[in-house]
C-alpha positions in Angstrom: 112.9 61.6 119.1 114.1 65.1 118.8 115.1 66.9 115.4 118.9 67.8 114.9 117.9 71.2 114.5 116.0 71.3 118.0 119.3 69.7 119.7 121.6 72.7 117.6 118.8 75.2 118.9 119.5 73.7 122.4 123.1 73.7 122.0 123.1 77.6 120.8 121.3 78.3 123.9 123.0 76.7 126.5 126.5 78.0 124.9 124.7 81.9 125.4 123.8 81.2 128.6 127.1 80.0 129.4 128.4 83.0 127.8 125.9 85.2 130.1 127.3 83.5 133.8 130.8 83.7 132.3 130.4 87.7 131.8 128.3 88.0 134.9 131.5 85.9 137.1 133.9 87.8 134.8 132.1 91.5 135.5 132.4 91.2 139.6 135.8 89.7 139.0 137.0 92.9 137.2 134.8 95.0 140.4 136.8 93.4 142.9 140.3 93.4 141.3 139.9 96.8 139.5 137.6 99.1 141.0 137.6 98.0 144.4 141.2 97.6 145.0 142.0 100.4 143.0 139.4 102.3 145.5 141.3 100.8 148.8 144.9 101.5 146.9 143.9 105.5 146.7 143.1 105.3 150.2 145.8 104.2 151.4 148.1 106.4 149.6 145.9 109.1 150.7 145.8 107.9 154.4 149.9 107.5 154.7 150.8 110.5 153.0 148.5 112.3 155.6 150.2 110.3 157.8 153.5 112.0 157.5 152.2 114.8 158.6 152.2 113.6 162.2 155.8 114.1 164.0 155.1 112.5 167.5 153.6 113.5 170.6 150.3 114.1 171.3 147.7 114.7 168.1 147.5 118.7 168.0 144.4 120.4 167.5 146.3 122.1 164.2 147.1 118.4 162.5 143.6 117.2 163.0 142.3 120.7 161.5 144.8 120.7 158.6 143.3 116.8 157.9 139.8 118.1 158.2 141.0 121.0 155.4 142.5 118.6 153.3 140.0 116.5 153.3 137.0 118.8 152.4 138.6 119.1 148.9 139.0 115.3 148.4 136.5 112.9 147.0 136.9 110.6 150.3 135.7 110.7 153.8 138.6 111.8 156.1 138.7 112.1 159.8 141.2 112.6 162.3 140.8 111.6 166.3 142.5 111.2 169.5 140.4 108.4 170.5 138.9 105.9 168.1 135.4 106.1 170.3 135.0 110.0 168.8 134.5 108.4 165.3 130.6 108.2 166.6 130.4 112.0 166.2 131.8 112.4 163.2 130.3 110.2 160.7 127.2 109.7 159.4 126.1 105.8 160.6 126.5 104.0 163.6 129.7 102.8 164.7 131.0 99.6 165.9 133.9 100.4 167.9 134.3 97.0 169.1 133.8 95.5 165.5 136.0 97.9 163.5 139.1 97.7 166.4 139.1 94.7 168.0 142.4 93.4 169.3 144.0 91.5 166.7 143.6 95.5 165.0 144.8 97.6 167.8 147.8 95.2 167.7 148.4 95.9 164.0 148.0 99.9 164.9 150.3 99.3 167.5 152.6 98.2 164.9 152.0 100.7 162.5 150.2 98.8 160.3 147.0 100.1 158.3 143.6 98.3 158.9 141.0 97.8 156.0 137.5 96.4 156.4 134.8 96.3 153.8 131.0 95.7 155.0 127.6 96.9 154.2 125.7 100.2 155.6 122.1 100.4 155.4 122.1 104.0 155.0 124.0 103.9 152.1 122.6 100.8 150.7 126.3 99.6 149.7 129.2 98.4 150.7 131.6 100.3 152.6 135.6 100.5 152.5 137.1 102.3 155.7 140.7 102.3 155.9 142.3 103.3 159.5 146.0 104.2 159.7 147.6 105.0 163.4 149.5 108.1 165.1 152.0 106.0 167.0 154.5 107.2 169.5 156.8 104.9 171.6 154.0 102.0 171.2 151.2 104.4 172.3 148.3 105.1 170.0 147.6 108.6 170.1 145.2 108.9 167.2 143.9 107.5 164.0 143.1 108.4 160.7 140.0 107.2 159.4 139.2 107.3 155.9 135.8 105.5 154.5 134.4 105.6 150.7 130.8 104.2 149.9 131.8 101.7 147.0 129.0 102.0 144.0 127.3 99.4 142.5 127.7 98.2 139.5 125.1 99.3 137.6 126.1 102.9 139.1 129.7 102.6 137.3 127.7 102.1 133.5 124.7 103.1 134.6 124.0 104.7 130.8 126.3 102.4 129.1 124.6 99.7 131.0 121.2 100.8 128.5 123.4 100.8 125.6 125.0 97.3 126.3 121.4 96.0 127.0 120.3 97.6 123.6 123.4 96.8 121.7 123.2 92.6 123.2 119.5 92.7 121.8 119.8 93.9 118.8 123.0 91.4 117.9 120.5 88.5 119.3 118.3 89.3 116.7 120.4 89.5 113.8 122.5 86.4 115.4 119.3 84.5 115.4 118.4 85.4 112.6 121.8 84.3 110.7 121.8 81.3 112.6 118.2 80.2 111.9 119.2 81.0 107.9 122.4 79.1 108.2 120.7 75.9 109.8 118.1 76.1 107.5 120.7 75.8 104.8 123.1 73.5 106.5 120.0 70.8 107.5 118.1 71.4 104.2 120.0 68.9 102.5 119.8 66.7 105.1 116.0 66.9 104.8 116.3 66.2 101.3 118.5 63.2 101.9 115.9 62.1 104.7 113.1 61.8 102.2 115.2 60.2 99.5 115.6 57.5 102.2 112.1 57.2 102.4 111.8 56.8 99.1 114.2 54.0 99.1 111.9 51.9 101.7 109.2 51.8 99.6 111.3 50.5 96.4 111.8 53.5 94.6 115.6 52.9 94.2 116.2 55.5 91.5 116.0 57.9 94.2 118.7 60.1 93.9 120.0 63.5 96.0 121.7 66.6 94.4 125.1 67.2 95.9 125.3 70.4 96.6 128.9 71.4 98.8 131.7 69.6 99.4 131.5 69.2 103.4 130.8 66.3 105.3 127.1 66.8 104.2 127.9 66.5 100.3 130.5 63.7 100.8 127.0 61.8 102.8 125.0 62.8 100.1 127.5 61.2 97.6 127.7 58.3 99.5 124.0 58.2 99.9 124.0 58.1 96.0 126.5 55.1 95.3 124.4 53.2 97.6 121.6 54.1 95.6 123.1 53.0 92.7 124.3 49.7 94.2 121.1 48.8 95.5 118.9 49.7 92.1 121.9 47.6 89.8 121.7 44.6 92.7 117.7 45.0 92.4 117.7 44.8 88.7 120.0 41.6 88.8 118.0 40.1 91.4 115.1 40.6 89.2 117.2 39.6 86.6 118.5 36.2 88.0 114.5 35.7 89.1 113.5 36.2 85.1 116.7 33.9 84.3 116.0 31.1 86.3 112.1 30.8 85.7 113.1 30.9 81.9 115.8 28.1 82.6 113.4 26.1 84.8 110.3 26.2 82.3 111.6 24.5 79.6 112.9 21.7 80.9 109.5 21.9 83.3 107.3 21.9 79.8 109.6 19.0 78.4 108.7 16.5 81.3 105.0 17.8 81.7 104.1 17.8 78.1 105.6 14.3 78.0 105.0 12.7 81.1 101.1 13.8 80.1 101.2 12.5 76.6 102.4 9.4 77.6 100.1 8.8 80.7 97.1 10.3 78.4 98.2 7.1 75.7 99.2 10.0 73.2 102.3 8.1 72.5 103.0 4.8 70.4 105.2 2.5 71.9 108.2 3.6 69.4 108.0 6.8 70.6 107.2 6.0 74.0 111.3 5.4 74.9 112.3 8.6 72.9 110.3 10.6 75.1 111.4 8.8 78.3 114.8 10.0 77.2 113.9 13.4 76.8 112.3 13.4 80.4 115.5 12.2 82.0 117.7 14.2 79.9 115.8 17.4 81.2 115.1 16.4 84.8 119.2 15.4 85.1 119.0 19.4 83.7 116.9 20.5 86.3 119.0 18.8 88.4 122.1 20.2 87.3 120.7 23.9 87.7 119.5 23.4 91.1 122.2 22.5 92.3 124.3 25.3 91.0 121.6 27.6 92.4 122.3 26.1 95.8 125.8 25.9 95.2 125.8 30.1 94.5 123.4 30.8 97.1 125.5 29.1 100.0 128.4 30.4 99.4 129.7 28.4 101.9 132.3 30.6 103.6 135.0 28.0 104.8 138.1 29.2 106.5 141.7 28.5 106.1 141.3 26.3 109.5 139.7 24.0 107.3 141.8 23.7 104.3 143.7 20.5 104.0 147.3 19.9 102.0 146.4 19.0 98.4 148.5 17.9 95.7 147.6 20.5 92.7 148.4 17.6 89.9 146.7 14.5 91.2 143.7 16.8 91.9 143.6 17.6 88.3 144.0 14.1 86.9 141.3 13.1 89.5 139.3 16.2 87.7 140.5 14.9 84.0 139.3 11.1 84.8 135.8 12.3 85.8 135.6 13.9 82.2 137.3 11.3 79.9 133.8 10.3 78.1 133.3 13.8 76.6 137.1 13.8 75.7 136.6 10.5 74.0 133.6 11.6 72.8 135.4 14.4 71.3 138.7 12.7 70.5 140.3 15.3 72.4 143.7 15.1 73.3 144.7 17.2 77.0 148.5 17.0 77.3 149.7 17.7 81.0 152.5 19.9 82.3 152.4 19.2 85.7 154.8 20.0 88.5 154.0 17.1 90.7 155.8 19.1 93.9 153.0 21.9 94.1 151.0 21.5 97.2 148.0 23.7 98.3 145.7 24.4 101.0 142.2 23.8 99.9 139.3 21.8 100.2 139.2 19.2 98.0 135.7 18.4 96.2 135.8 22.5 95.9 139.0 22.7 93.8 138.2 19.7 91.9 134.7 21.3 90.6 136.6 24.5 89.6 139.3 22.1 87.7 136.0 19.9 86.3 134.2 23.3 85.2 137.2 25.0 83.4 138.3 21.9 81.7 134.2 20.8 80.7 134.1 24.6 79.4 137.6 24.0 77.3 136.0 21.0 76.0 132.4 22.0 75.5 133.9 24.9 73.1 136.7 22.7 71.4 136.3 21.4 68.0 137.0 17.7 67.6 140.2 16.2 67.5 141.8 19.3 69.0 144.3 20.0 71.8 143.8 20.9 75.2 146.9 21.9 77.7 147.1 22.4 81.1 149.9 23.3 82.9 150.8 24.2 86.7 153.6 26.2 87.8 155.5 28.1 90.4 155.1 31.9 90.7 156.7 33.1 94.1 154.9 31.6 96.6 151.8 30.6 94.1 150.2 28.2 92.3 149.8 29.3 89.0 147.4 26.8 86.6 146.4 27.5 83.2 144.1 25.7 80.6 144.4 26.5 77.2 142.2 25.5 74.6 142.1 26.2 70.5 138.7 26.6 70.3 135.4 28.9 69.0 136.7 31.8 72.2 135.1 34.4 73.7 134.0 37.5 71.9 135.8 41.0 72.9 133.1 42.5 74.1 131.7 38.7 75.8 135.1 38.3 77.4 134.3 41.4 80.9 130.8 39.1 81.3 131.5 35.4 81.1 131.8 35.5 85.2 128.2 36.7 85.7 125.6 34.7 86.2 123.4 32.7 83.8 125.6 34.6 81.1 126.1 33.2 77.7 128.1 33.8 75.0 125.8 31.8 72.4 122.6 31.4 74.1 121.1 29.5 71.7 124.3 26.9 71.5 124.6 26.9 75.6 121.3 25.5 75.9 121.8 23.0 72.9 124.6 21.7 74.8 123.3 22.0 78.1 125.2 25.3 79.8 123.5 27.3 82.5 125.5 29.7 82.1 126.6 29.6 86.3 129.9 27.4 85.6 132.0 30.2 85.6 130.6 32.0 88.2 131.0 29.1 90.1 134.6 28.8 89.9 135.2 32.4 90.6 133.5 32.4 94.0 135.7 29.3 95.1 138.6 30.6 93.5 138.1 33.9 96.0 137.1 31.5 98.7 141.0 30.0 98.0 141.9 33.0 98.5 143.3 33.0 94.6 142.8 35.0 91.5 140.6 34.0 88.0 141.8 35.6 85.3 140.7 34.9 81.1 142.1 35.5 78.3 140.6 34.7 74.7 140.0 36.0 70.8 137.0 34.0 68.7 138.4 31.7 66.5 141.6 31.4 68.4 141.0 29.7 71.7 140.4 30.7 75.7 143.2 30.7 78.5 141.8 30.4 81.6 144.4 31.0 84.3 144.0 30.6 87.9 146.8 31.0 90.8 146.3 30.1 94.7 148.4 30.4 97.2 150.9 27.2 97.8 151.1 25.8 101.5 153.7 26.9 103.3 156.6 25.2 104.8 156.9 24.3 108.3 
């Protein structure tokens, strides 16, 4: 796999060879368009004004000795002939006749029209521009004037400023290169740095951290790099958490009904105590139980989709929720007084919302003092649900109240266990309150009470 500084290397070349081609194309573009028709433009001005000086007739030996005079002072080659075949004795390479006037160009001398013709002479070793203009009289040719110019080269128009362009494009590779190779290696050293924090991050080391060091696309990775960091090292300290938490739930119970089921099956136990510790067995094993299955219940997740909702009726779901717990309210002598709006209707699956209803209300009971109140209400907000249970009991703490949610999180751990919270209840209820696409919300002071309020959306009306 190649490195990104490899490909940027790669691209940096191919953009300066571009560049080279493009000035090459662009360099004989400029040639032909400047020099070279500048050169033929000259020569024809040159030709026709030269031209003028022939007034009809035959060509005199005067004009074509006035041409030759003119023409030893001028930078061109100029001749003047009666008949095109003399060019062979004046000039200095081998002549054509048939290829430089053919008759498609003794038609446009005939007409007074000017023939040009570029093509390359050996002797020179360059191209060659010939112009020929016509002596005309009443649609006779009685003499041309032929004017030619060996074109230079290229390298002949600069051929000193070609050095000093070759010099001067070296020497600004050098310093370009060497900019470039400092810039990439600042612009990909962070990039190297973030590339072994990653590393680090395979093999566990999630404290790995990067320095952000600019605010370009590279810093805003690097920042990003480092909340992702951070997630994974708080999600890896609960996991390890939650692992701690449920072996330390899972061994007493575990150490009740071993300790026990050995004493009794080792005879360690009189028959009078033999039924004491058969309770204490089943009491923790119904724990177990209880905590395995709001394990699986958290680990599922069970992502169900509106599709499968069906209508519910919010207040017979909570009286079905209220009948499953009338022992402990006995127990408890508890009375729940019910504000119900029996025309509320959500979408919902059923055994889900009744568990959220049964863990709310156990909680409100659980944490209630005897012979106290507990009220729930349901109402309409807009187009929700709103449900609230409100108890007058021990509450939450201040500084409890942001954690109750997590998991295995306990207000009174010592009191939870005694009366048999996991500590999961809650978190519970918040993940099928999200998956009703509702809201939980708590309020509470210790000493006063907990309001736990939740609100889903109501089904909507044909």
């Amino acid at each position: 796999m190649k490195k990104l500084s490899s490909k940027i290397w790669l691209l940096i070349v191919l953009f300066l060879s571009a560049t080279v081609v493009f000035m090459f194309i662009f360099t004989h573009f400029l040639y032909e368009q400047l020099y070279v028709e500048d050169t033929k433009t000259t020569m024809i001005e040159v030709g026709e004004k030269l031209q003028t000086k022939y007034t009809g007739g035959k060509v005199t030996d005067e004009l074509i000795a006035e041409i030759d005079a003119y023409a030893a002072y001028s930078n061109l080659e100029i001749f003047a002939v009666r008949n095109p075949r003399e060019l062979s004795a004046c000039v200095p390479f081998e002549i054509d006749y048939d290829a430089l006037i053919g008759v498609d160009e003794r038609q446009q001398l005939l007409q007074g029209k000017g023939v040009t013709k570029i093509g390359y002479e050996e002797r020179f070793e360059r191209q060659i521009i010939s112009v020929i203009l016509p002596f005309t009289d009443q649609n006779r040719l009685e003499g041309i004037i032929y004017v030619y110019y060996p074109l230079a080269k290229i390298s002949e128009l600069a051929q000193q400023e070609v050095i000093l362009l070759v010099t001067g494009a070296v020497m600004f590779l050098i310093v370009a290169a060497f900019f470039v190779y400092y810039g990439m290696r600042k612009i990909l050293q962070p990039l190297a740095k973030l590339q072994r924090a990653v590393g680090k991050m395979t093999t566990g080391q999630y404290e790995t951290r990067v320095t952000v060091t600019s605010n370009d696309e590279i810093g805003s990775l690097s920042a990003a790099f480092n909340q992702m960091a951070a997630a994974i090292q708080r999600e890896d300290e609960a996991q390890k958490s939650f692992l701690a938490t449920v072996s330390h739930e899972l061994r007493t119970p575990i150490s009740y009904v071993k300790g026990y089921s050995e004493a009794i099956q080792n005879g360690l136990v009189d028959v009078q105590q033999r039924e004491e510790a058969i309770q204490i067995i089943s009491r923790e094993a119904s724990r177990m139980e209880r905590l395995t299955n709001e394990l699986m219940q958290l680990a599922r997740k069970d992502d169900i989709t509106a599709s499968e909702f069906d209508p519910l009726v919010l207040a017979e779901n909570l009286r079905d929720a209220i009948c499953l717990l009338s022992q402990q309210v006995m127990n408890k002598q508890i009375q729940i007084i019910q504000n119900f709006d029996e025309e509320l209707i959500v979408l919902g699956d059923e055994q889900k919302q009744q568990q959220v209803w049964i863990n709310v209300i156990e909680n409100a009971i659980r944490y209630s003092h005897e012979q106290a109140q507990i009220i729930i209400t349901t109402s309409k907000r807009e187009n929700q649900a709103v449900i609230t249970v409100q108890d007058f009991g021990i509450g939450i703490p201040k500084d409890d109240l942001p954690h109750v949610t997590e998991r295995f999180y306990r207000v009174n751990k010592a009191r939870s266990r005694a009366d048999g919270g996991s500590g999961l209840g809650l978190s519970i209820v918040e993940q099928i309150v999200k998956q009703h696409n509702g809201t939980l919300k708590i309020e509470s002071k210790s000493e006063q009470g907990t309001r736990v309020i939740v609100t889903l959306p109501l089904m909507e009306e044909s």
